[in-house]
N, C-alpha and C positions, 0 to 999 in steps of 0.2 A: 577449223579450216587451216589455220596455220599452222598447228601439229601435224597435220597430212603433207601441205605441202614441205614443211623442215623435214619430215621423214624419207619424202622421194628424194629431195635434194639431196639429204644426206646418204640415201642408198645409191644414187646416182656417183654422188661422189666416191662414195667405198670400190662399187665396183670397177670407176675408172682407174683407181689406186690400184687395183689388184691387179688389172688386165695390166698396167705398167710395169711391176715386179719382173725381174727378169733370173731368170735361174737356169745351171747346167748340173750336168752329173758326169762322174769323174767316173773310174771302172778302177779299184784303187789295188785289187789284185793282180788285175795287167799293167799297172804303173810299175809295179813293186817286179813284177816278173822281168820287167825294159831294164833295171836299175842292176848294173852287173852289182856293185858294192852289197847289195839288200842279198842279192842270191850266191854271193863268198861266206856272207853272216850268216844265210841260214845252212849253209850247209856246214860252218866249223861249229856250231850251236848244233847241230845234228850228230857229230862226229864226238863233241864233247859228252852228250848224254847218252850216246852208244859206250862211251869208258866208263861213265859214270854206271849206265847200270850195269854193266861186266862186273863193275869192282863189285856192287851191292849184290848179284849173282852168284860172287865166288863165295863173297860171304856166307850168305846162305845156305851154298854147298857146305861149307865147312859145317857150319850147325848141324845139318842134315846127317851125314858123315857120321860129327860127334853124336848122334843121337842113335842112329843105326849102330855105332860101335858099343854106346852104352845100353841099348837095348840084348845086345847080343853075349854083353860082359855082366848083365845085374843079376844074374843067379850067382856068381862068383865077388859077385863085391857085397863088402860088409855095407852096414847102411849107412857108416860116416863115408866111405868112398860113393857110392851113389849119391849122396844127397850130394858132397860134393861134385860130381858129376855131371849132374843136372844143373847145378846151379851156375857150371860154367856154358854148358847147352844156353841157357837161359840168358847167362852175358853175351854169350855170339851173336845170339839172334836180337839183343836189345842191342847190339852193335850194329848190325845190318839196318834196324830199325833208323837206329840217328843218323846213319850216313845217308839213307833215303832222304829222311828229309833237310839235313844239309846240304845236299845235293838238288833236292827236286822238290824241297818246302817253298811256302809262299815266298818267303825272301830269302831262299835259297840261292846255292850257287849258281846255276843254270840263270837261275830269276836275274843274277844281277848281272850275269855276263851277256843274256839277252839284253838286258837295259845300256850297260854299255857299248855293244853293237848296233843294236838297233834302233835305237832312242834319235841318235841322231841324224841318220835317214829317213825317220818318220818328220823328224821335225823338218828337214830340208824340202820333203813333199809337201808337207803340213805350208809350209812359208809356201812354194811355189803353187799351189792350191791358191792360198790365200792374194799371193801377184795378181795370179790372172785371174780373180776375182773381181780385185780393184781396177784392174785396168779394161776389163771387158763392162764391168758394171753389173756384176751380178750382184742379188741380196743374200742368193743362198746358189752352193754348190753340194748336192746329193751323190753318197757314195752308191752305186748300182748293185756294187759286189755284197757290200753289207743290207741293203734295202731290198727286203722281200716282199715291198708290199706295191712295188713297181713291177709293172705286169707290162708294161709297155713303155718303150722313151723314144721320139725319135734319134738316131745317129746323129742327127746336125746340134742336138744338146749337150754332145759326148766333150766333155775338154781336155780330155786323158792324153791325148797327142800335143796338146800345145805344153800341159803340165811336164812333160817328158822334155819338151823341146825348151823352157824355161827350166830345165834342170840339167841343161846339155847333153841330152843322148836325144837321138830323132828317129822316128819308126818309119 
C-alpha cells in the first residue's frame, strides 16, 4: 500500500515538474539572415572560395594542357623525355591536389577564415540566446531551423525577435 501510494505521489510530482518547465525556440537562420555583420562574412567567405577554386581550376587546366601536349608529342619523344614528361603532368596535378586541400581541407584556409569571421557572431548570438534565456526563465531554448523533428511550434514560443533585439538590430 505504501509503495502505491509513493508511486502516485511521486508520479504526481514528476508531472507537476514537467508541466513547469518552460522552453522557446529560436529560428536561428533568420537571426543570422537580421545580423548584416554574419551576411558581409558570408559573402567575402564566398568570394574568397570562388579565387580559391579559380586558382585550383587554372591549375588543373595547366595539367590537362600538359597532358594533351604530351599526348600529341609521345611518338616523337624518346622515352627518357616522356617519362620525364609525365612525371611533371603528375607534379601539376599533385600540385592542384595540395592546393585543394590547403585551401578547402578540414583545417584549411577557408576552414580557418570561416572560424575567424564567424565564430564570433555565433558566439555573440550564442550569449544573446543564452540572456534571454536566463531572464525570460527558460530551461531549454530549441533551434527550429536545425530541428526537423518539430512539425508544429506555436509563434508565441518563437524568441528570434527579442534574441535580434538584445543583439541590437530590431525586425
Amino acid at each position: 500500500m505504501k509503495k502505491t501510494l509513493l508511486l502516485i505521489v511521486m508520479a504526481i510530482a514528476g508531472f507537476a515538474a514537467a508541466s513547469a518547465q518552460k522552453f522557446a525556440l529560436v529560428d536561428m537562420e533568420y537571426i543570422f539572415r537580421n545580423v548584416p555583420s554574419y551576411e558581409m562574412a558570408n559573402e567575402q567567405l564566398n568570394q574568397l572560395s570562388q579565387r580559391y577554386q579559380k586558382e585550383i581550376e587554372a591549375i588543373g587546366k595547366e595539367a590537362e594542357t600538359m597532358y594533351q601536349n604530351y599526348l600529341s608529342d609521345k611518338v616523337f619523344l624518346t622515352e627518357e623525355q616522356a617519362r620525364k614528361r609525365e612525371e611533371e603532368i603528375v607534379a601539376k596535378e599533385k600540385s592542384a591536389t595540395e592546393l585543394r586541400y590547403k585551401y578547402f581541407g578540414p583545417e584549411g584556409e577557408l576552414y580557418q577564415k570561416r572560424q575567424s569571421l564567424l565564430k564570433p557572431i555565433q558566439d555573440d548570438v550564442y550569449n544573446a540566446v543564452k540572456k534571454v534565456a536566463e531572464e525570460r526563465g527558460y530551461q531549454a531554448i530549441f533551434d527550429r531551423a536545425s530541428a526537423s523533428d518539430i512539425i508544429y511550434a506555436s509563434p508565441r514560443i518563437d524568441v528570434s525577435n527579442e534574441v535580434l533585439a538584445m543583439l541590437g538590430y530590431s525586425n
